[in-house]
C-alpha positions in Angstrom: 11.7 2.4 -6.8 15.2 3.7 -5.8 15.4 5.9 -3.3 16.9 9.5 -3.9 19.0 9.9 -0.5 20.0 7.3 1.6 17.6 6.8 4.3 18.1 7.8 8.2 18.1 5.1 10.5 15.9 5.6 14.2 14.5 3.9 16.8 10.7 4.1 17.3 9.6 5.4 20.5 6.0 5.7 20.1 3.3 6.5 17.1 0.0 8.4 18.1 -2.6 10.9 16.3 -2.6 8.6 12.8 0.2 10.9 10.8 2.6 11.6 14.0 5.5 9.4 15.3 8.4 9.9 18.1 12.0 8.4 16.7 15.7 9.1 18.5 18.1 9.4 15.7 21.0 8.1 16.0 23.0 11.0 17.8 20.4 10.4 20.7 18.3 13.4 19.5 14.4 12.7 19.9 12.4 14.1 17.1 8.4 13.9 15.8 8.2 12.8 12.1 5.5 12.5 9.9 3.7 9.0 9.6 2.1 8.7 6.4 -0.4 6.0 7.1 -3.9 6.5 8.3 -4.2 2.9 9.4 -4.0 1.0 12.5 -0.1 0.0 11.4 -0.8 -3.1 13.6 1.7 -5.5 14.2 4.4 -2.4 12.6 4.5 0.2 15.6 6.4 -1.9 18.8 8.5 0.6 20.6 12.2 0.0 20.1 12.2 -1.5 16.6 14.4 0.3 14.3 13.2 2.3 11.5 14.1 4.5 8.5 13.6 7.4 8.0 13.6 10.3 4.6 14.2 13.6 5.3 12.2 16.8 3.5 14.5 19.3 1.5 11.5 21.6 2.1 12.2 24.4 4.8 9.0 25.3 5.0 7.3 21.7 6.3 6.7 21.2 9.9 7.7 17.5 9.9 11.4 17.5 8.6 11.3 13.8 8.2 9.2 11.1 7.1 9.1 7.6 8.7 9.4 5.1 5.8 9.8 1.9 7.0 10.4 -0.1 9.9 12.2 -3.6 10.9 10.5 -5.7 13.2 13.6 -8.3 13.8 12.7 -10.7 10.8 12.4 -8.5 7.7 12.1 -4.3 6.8 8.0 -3.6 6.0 7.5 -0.5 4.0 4.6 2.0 5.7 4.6 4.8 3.4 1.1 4.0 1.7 1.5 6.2 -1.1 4.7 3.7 -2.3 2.8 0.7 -3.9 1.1 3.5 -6.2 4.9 4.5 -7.5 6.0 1.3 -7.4 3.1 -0.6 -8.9 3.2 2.0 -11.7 6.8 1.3 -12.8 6.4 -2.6 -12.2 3.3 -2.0 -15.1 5.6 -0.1 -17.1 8.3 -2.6 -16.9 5.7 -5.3 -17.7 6.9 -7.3 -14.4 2.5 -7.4 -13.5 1.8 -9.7 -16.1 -1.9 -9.5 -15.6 -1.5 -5.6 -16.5 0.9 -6.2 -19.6 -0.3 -5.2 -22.9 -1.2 -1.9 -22.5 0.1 1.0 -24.8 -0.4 3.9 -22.1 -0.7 4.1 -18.4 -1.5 6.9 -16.5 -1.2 7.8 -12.6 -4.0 9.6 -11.1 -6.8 9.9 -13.3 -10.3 11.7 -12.3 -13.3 8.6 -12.1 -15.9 7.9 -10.7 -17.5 10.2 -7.9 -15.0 13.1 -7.0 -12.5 10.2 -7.0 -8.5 9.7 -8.7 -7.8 5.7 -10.0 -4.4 5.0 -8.9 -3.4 3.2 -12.5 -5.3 4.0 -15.3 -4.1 1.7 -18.5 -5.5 2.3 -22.0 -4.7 0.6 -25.3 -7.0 0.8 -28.7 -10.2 2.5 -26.6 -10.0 -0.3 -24.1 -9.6 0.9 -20.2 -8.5 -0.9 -17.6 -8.9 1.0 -13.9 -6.4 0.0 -11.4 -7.0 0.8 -7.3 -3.6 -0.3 -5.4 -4.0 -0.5 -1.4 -1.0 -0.6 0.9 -0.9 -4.2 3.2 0.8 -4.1 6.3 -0.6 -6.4 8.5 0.3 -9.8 9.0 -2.0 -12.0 11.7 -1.1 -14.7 13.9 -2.1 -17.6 10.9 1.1 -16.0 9.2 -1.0 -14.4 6.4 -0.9 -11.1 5.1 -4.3 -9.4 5.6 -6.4 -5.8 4.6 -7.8 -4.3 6.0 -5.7 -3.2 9.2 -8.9 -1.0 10.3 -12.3 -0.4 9.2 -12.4 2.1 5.8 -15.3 3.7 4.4 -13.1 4.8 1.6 -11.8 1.6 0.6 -15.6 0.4 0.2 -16.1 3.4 -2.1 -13.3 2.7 -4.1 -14.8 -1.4 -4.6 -18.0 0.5 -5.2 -16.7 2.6 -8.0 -14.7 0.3 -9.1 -17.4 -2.4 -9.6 -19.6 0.6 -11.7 -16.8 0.9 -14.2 -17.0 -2.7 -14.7 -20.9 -2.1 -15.4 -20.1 0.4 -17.9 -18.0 -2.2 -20.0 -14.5 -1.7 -19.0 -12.1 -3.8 -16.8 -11.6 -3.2 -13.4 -9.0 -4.3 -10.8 -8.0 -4.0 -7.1 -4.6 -4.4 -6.2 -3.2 -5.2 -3.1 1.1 -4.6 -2.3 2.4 -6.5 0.8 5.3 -4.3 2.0 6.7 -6.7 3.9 8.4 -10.6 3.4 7.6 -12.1 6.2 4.1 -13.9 5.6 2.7 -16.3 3.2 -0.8 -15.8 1.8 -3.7 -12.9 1.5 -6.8 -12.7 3.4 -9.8 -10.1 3.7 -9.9 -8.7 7.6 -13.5 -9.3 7.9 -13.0 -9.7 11.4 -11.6 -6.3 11.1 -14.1 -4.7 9.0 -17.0 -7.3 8.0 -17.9 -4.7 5.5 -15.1 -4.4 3.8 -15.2 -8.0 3.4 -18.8 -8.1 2.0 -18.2 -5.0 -0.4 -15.4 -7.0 -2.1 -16.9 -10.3 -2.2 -20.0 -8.4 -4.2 -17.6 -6.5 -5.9 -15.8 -9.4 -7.3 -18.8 -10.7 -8.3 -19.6 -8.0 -10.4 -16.2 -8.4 -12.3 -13.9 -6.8 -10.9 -10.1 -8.7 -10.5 -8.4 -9.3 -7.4 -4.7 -9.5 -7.9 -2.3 -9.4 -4.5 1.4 -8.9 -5.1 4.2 -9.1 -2.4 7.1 -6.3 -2.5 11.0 -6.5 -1.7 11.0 -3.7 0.5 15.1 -2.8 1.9 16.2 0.5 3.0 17.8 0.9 -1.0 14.8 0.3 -2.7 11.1 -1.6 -3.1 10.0 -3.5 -6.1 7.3 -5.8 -6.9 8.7 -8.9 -6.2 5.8 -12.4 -6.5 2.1 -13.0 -6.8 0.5 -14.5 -3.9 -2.3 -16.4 -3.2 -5.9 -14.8 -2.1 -7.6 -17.2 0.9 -11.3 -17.2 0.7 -13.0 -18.3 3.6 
């Protein structure tokens, strides 16, 4: 995924309410943008650290720019959750997720489930494969990558769902996108959200695929980059 404009470069003065963050730009102006992450964004939000920002052609939005990522003095990790869908999607496309190759069509926000969208819907000859992509930002002291970053009731829906439409014959799979360089493995947060954790372990069980992907995130662009490992305690 390239992006459109070149990005805006800011410092990070503090992130509050969830979707709100205070940057000074570079002329020394200080300015609220948009932070589109519902998450904890722990071990991403430290006061000072540079970040980078996209700015809104639309006059008519309250938030004229949205934080995208942010540098944390070893390596730029993306925060805009609703990137791994985009980028996930062309990586698929370009058959560089070999695990999801093979597939004649592929579709982006499909109706499932209950009142639910599927990221990544592929289909080829009647066969469906459903494909759930969650954002990883978090990286814990042990140097791994971990998800979740805060306790989500959604996220265990969307293993629930996921695991019926293995039940009704098809293949399922949760995909999880680091947006960041720094760490080396994947681990569940159970000491996070111990429920979370259980919901996927039953989950797998049932069938459905865990496959956990690392991104080269860089103020140009974010691709899928490697497979990494998943750490089961």
């Amino acid at each position: 995924m390239d992006f459109e404009q070149k990005l805006i470069p800011a410092i990070l003065i503090r992130r509050y309410k969830r979707f709100l963050a205070d940057v000074e730009l570079e002329n020394g102006e200080k300015v609220t943008v948009h932070c589109p992450n519902s998450g904890s964004m722990k071990s991403c939000t430290h006061p000072g650290w540079h970040v980078l920002l996209s700015e809104s052609q639309n006059q008519n939005r309250k938030y004229k720019y949205t934080w995208e990522m942010v540098h944390n003095g070893k390596c730029w990790i993306g925060i805009n959750t609703s990137v791994p869908n985009r980028i996930c999607f062309e990586a698929i496309q370009k058959g560089t997720i070999g695990e999801l190759d093979g597939y004649g069509r592929v579709y982006r926000e499909k109706k499932y489930g209950k009142n639910s969208r599927i990221d990544i819907l592929l289909e080829s000859e009647g066969q469906m494969c459903f494909v759930e992509v969650k954002n990883v930002t978090l990286l814990e002291d042990d140097g791994n990558y971990h998800f979740p970053d805060a306790i989500t009731e959604r996220g265990r829906k969307h293993l629930y769902e996921l695991s019926d439409m293995v039940r009704k014959g098809h293949r399922a799979v949760m995909l999880y996108v680091a947006q960041r360089s720094d760490g080396r493995n994947f681990k569940i947060a159970a000491h996070i959200d111990p429920h979370y954790s259980t919901a996927l372990e039953v989950s797998h069980h049932a069938g459905v695929e865990i496959i956990v992907y690392r991104a080269d995130v860089s103020p140009e662009k974010i691709e899928i980059a490697e497979r990494l490992n998943w750490l089961r305690d």
